[in-house]
N, C-alpha and C positions, 0 to 999 in steps of 0.2 A: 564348601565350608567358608562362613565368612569369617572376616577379621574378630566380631564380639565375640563367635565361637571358639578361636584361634585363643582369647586371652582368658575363657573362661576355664577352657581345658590346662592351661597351661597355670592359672592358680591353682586351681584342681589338683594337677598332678604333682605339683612342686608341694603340696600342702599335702601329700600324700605318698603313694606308693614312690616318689620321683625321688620327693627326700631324700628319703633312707637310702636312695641308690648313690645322692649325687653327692650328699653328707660324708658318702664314703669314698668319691672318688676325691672328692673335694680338702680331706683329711691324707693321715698319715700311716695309718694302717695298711691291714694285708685286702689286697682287693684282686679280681680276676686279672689276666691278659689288656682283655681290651679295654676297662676299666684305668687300668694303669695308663697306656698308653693315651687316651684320654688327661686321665691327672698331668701327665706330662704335658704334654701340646697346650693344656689352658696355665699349667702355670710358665714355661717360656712365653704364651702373651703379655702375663700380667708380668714378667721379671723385666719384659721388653718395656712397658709402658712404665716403670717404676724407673727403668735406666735412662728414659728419655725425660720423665722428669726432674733425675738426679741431676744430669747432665746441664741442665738451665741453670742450676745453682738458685733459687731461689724458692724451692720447694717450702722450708717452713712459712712463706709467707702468702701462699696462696689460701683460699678458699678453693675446696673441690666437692662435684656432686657425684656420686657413686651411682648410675642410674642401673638397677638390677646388681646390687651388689651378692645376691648370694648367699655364703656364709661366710661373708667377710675378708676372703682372700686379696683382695688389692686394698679394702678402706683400709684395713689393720693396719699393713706395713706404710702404710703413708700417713698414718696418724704416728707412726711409732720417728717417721721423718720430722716429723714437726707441721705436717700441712693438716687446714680444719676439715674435716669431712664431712659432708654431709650425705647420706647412704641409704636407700631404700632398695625395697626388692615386694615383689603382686606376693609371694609366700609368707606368710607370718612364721611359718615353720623354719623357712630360709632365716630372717632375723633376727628370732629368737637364738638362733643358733649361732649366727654373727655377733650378738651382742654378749653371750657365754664366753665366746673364744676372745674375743675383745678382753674381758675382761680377766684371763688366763694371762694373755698381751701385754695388757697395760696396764693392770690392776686398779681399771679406771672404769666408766662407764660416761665419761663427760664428753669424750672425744677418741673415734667419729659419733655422731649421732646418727642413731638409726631409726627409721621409720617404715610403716608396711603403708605402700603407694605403689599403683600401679604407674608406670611412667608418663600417661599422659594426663594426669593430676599434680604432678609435680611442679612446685612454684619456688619462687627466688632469684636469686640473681650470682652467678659464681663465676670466679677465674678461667676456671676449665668444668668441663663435663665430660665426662668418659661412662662410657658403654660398652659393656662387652658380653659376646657372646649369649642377647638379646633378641636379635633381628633375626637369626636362624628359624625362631618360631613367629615368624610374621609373614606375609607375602607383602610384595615390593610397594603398593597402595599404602598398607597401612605403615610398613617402614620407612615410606617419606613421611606419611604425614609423622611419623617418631622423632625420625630425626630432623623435620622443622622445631619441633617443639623443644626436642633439648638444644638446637642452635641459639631458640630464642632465652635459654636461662644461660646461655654462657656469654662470659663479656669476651673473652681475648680465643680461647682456644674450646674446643672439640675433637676428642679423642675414641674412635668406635670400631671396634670388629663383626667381620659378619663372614658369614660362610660364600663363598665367591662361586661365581654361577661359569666352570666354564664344562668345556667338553668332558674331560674325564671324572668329574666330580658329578655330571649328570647323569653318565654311564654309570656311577657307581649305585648314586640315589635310585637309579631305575630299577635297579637288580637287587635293591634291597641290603647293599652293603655300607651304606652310611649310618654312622652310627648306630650299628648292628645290636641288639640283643633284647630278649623278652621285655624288658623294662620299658622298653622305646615306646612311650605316648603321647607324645608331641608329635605336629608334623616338621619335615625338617625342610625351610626354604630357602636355596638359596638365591644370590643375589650379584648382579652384576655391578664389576667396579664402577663403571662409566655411569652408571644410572645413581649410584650413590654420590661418588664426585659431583652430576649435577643435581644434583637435589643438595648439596652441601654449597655450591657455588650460587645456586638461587639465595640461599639464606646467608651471603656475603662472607662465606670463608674459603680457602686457600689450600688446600692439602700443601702442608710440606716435608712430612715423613712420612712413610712407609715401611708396613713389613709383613712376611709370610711366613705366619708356624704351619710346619706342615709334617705330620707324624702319620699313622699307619690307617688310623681312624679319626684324626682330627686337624681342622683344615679350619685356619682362621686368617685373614686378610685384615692389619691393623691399615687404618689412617688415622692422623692427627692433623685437622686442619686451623688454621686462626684468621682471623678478622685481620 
């Protein structure tokens, strides 16, 4: 399968049966076992990247790009900080659905701004760019050439999660136990630190944080690196 294959399954499914799966893990509702556990593991990323922005103290004055935002789970609360966002995601169903809760949020619809883009159409020039939970449906080829691309729309910082390639996570993938259940139609890839750190250091930035959610069914390696 190649990488166009990789992205057309992966509008496909997010614009469809993926949705309603991911709408609901994504949400606050009653949801299965592993579903929860899921909900859990992505949002300790996004609370991680939201603390690490806090923590700069300068959040309301950045420009930030949302690259596969979803249904809004990280632009919202960092609009509601005062930072500008700018937010896309390859799902229109994902956005639509972003831009609903947005405005549940903030009773606004001016900020973040949302857009349906696939990530390597995305233009601009922003503070930070953060990615998460992206790269799992790519193989390692086309998630550098990704993460070139959003290196070159950010001025200071790059912030990205990706499912980390080691021994017991491949055993798991082999056997059929990663991200387990009927729903699963995406392929799921993952990826080694070392190979992402240099593909981030070719494009002139620095990892200086780190961190690892790691729950029953869900497995995410943050880095934030800067110029």
């Amino acid at each position: 399968m190649n990488a166009t294959d990789d992205k057309t399954i992966v509008r496909e499914y997010f614009n469809s049966t993926g949705f309603d799966r991911w709408k609901r893990i994504y949400g606050d509702g009653e949801v299965n076992s592993v579903q929860l556990d899921i909900r859990t593991g992505h949002q300790q990323t996004v609370d991680t990247v939201i603390a690490w922005l806090k923590d700069d103290q300068n959040l309301s004055q950045l420009t930030i790009c949302d690259a596969g935002c979803g249904v809004g789970s990280l632009s919202i609360p960092l609009a509601v900080e005062g930072a500008k966002v700018y937010a896309s995601d390859i799902s229109a169903k994902m956005v639509a659905e972003a831009q609903d809760r947005a405005v549940i949020s903030l009773k606004n619809t001016a900020n973040p701004t949302f857009t349906v883009q696939d990530l390597e159409s995305l233009t601009g020039n922003y503070h930070t760019v953060i990615c998460l939970d992206v790269l799992i449906h790519y193989p390692q080829e086309k998630a550098d050439e990704m993460i070139s691309h959003l290196c070159s729309l950010a001025r200071s910082r790059i912030i990205i999660s990706f499912a980390p390639k080691t021994f017991w996570l491949t055993i798991l993938k082999k056997i059929g136990s990663f991200f387990p259940g009927p729903s699963k139609a995406t392929r799921a890839y993952l990826h080694r630190e070392v190979d992402v750190i240099n593909i981030l250091a070719k494009n002139g930035f620095t990892v200086q944080r780190k961190a690892m959610t790691r729950t029953r069914f869900y497995f995410s390696q943050l880095l934030e690196a800067t110029r």
